[in-house]
VEXGUSE-494906 format. One record per residue: x, y, z of N, C-alpha, C, O in turn; residue number from 1; residue in one letter. Coordinates in steps of 0.001 Angstrom, whole numbers, plus 500000, padded with zeros to 6 digits. Example, Ala and Ser with C-alpha at 12.3 -4.5 7.8 and 13.67 -1.06 7.14 Angstrom:
# VEXGUSE-494906
PT       nu       nv       nw      cau      cav      caw       cu       cv       cw       ou       ov       ow   vexkol   marlum
PT   513190   494310   507800   512300   495500   507800   513200   496700   507800   514236   496681   508465        1        A
PT   512850   497750   507080   513670   498940   507140   512900   500030   507870   513409   501138   508039        2        S
//
This chain:
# VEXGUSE-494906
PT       nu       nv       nw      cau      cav      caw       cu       cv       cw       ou       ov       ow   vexkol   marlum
PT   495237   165031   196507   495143   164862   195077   493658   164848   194697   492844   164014   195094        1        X
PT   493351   166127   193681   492196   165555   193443   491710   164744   192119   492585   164920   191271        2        X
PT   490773   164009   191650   490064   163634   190272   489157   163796   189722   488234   163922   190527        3        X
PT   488818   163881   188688   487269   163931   187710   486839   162601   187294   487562   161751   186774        4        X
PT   485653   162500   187557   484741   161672   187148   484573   161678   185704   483345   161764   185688        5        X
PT   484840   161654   184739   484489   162067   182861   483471   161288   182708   482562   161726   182002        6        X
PT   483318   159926   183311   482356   159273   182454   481177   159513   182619   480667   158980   181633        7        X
PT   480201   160056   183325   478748   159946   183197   478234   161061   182066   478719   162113   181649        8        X
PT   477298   160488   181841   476675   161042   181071   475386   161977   181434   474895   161584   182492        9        X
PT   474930   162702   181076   473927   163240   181263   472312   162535   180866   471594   163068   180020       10        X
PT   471916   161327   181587   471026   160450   181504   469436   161408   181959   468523   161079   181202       11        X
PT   469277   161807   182354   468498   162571   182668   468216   163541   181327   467037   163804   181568       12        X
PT   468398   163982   180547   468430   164618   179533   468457   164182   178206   468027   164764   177209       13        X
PT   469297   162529   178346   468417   161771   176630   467465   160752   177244   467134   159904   176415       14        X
PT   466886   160568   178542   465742   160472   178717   464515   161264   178415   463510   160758   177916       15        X
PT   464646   162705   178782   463604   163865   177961   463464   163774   177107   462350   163591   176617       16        X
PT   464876   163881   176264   464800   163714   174331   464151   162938   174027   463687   163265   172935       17        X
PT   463658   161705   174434   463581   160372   174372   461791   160336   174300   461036   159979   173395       18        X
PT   461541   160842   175599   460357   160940   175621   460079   161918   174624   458954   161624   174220       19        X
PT   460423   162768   174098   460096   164435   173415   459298   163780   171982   458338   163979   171238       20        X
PT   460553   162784   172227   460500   162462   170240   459375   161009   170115   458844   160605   169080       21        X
PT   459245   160460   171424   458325   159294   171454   456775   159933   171664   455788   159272   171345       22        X
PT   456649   161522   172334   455282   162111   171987   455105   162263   170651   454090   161792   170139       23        X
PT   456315   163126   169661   456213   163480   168302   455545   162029   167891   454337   161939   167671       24        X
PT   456361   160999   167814   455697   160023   167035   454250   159286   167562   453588   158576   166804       25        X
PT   453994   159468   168493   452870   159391   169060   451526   160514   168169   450318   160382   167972       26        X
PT   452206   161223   167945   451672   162654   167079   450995   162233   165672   449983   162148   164977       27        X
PT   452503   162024   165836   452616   161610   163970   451461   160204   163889   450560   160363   163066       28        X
PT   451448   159305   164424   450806   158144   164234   449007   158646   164588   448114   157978   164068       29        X
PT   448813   159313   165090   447604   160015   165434   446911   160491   164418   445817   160068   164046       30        X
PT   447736   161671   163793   447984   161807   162399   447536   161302   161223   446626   161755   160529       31        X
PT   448260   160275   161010   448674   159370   159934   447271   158413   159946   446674   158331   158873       32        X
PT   446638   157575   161296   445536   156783   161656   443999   158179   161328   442868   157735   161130       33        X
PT   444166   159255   161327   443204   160270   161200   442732   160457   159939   441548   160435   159604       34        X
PT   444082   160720   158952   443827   160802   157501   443556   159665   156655   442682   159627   155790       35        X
PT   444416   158676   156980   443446   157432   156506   441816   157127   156545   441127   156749   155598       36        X
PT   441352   157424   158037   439830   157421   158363   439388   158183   157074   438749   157673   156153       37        X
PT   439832   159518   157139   439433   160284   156285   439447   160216   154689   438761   160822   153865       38        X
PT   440307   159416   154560   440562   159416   152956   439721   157565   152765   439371   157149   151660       39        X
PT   439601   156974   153691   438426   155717   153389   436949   156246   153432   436071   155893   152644       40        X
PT   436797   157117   154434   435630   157581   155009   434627   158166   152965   433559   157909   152409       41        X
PT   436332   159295   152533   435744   159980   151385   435272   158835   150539   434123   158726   150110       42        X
PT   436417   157850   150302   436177   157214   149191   434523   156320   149391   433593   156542   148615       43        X
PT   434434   155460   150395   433280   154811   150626   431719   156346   150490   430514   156111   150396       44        X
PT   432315   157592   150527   430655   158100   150018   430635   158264   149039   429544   158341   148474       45        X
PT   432009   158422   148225   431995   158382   146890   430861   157223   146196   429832   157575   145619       46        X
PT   431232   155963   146364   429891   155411   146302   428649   155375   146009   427964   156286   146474       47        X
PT   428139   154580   145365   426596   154528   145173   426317   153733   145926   427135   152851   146189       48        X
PT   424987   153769   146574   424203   152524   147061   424422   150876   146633   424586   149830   147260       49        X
PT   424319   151302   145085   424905   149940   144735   426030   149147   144781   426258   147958   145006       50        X
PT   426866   150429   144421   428285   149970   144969   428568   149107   146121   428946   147936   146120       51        X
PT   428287   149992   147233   428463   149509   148501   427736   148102   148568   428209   147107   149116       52        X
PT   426322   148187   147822   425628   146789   148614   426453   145529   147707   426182   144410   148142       53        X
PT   427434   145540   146493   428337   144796   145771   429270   144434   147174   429106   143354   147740       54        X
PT   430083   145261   147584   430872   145278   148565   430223   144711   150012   430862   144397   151016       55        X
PT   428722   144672   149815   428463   143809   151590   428208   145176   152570   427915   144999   153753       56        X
PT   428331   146499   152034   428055   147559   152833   426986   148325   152626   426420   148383   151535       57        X
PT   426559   149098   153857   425567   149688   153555   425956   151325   154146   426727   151585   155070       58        X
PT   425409   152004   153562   425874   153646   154064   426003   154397   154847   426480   155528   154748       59        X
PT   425256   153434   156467   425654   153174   157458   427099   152774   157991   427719   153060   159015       60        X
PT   427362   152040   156944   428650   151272   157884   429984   151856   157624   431068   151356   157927       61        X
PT   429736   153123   156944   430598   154304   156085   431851   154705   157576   433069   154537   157503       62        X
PT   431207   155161   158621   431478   155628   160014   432785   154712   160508   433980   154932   160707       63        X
PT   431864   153527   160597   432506   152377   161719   433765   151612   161278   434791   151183   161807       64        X
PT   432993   151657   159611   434404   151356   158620   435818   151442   158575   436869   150802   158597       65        X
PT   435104   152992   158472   436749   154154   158401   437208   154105   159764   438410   154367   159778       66        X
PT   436727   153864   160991   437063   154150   162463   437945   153004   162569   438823   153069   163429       67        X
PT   437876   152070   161920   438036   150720   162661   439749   150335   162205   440344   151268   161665       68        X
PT   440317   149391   162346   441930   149193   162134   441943   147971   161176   442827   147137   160980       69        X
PT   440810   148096   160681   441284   146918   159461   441912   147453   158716   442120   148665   158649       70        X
PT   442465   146278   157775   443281   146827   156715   442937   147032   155671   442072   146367   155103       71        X
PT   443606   148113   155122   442854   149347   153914   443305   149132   152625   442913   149850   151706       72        X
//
């Protein structure tokens, strides 16, 4: 007599998916942390000198600003 096994699943394969879609968002967050830099980076040269020195910054700190993970 013989039988089938039905239950396994193909684990090996929504492990790939798994990873596929955890690079995408890895992507996406890369992304997303890039254009922010970029859209603080613009706004702080927008700026005048004076501006910034109101704010505690100087036109230097334009770079390290936008690089950094504070909150925006």
């Amino acid at each position: 007599m013989t039988s089938f096994d039905t239950t396994r699943t193909s684990y090996g394969t929504a492990s790939a998916t798994n990873r596929a879609f955890a690079r995408l968002a890895d992507l996406a967050a890369v992304f997303t942390a890039w254009n922010e830099a970029r859209v603080t980076r613009n706004a702080l040269t927008g700026l005048t000198d004076r501006e910034l020195a109101d704010i505690g910054l100087a036109r230097s700190d334009i770079d390290s600003i936008a690089r950094s993970n504070m909150i925006r």
